[in-house]
Each structure stands twice: as structure tokens, then as C-alpha cells.
C-alpha positions as CSV (number, residue, x, y, z in Angstrom):
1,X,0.0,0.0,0.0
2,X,2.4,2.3,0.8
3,X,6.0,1.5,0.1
4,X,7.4,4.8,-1.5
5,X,6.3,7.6,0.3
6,X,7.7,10.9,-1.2
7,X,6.8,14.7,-0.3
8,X,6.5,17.4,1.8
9,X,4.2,15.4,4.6
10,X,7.1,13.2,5.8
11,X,9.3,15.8,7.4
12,X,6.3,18.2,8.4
13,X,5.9,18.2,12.2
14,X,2.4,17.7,11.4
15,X,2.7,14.1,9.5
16,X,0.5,11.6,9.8
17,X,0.9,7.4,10.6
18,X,0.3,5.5,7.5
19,X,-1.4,6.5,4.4
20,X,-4.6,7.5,6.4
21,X,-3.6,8.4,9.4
22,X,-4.9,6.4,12.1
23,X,-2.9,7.8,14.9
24,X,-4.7,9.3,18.1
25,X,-3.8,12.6,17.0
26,X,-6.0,15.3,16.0
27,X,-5.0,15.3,12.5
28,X,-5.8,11.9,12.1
29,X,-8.5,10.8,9.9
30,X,-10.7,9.3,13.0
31,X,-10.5,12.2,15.0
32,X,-10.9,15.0,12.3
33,X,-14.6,12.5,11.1
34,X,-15.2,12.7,15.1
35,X,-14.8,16.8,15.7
36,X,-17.1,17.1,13.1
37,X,-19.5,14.4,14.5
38,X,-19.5,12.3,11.4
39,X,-18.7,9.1,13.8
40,X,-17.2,8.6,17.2
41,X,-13.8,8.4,17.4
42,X,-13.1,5.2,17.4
43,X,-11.5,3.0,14.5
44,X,-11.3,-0.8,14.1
45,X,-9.6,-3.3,11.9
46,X,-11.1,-6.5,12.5
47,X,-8.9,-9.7,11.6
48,X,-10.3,-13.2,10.4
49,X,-8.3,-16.2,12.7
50,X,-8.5,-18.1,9.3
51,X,-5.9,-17.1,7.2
52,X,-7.8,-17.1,3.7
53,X,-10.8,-15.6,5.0
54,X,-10.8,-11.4,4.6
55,X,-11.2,-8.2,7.3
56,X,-13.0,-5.2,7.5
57,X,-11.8,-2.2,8.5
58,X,-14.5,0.6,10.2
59,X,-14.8,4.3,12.2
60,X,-17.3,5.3,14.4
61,X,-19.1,2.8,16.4
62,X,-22.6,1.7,14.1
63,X,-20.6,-1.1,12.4
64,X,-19.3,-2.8,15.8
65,X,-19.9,-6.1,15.7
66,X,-21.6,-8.2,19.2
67,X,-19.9,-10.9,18.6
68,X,-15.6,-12.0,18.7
69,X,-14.8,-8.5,19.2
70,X,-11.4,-8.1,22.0
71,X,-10.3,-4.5,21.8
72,X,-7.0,-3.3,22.5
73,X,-6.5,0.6,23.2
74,X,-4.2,2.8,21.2
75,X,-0.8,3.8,22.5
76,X,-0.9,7.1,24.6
77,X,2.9,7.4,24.4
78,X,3.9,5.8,20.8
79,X,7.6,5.9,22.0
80,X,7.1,2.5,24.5
């Protein structure tokens, strides 16, 4: 997806993690959708256990599935 990343963005104090920028900072693409109140802030990537089978990938919290979810929270300090 994202093996040659060029431009201005990646030495900008301001740059975002990964081509959408799912960090937990403002700039992020989650957290600019939830200060507008498109969604909560909250994004998930949810992971088959069978390797063949696919995943899905959602923000906000309408698409949450009640069933097999474990969450794990985002870093605070991405430096540990």
C-alpha cells in the first residue's frame, strides 16, 4: 500500500501514521470525522483467525460487531 512515500508530509511536524492516518492525534483521519461528528472516534480493523478468510476495517461505532470483538487501546505514548 504504501512503500514509496515521497513529499513534503514526511518531514512536516504535522505528519500523519500511514497512508490514512490512524494515529490518536487530532489530525488523524478518525479524530478530524469525530470533531465534526460524522462518527465517534473510534476505528477498528477486525482480523479473520483463518488465514484465507478477509477483514474489514471501520470508524465510528454503528458497524461494531456483538460478537468476537477483543479490543485493545491505542498507544498514549507511541515511543514505548
Amino acid at each position: 500500500c504504501a512503500y514509496d512515500q515521497q513529499g513534503p508530509l514526511l518531514v512536516s511536524p504535522a505528519k500523519t501514521d500511514g497512508i490514512l492516518g490512524l494515529s490518536n492525534a487530532k489530525i488523524s483521519l478518525p479524530s478530524q470525522l469525530a470533531s465534526q461528528g460524522i462518527v465517534k472516534n473510534v476505528v477498528g480493523h477486525c482480523i479473520s483467525s483463518d488465514i484465507k478468510a478477509g477483514g474489514y476495517m471501520f470508524f465510528g461505532d454503528d458497524s461494531v460487531p456483538s460478537w468476537g470483538m477483543n479490543w485493545v487501546p491505542m498507544l498514549s505514548n507511541p515511543s514505548l
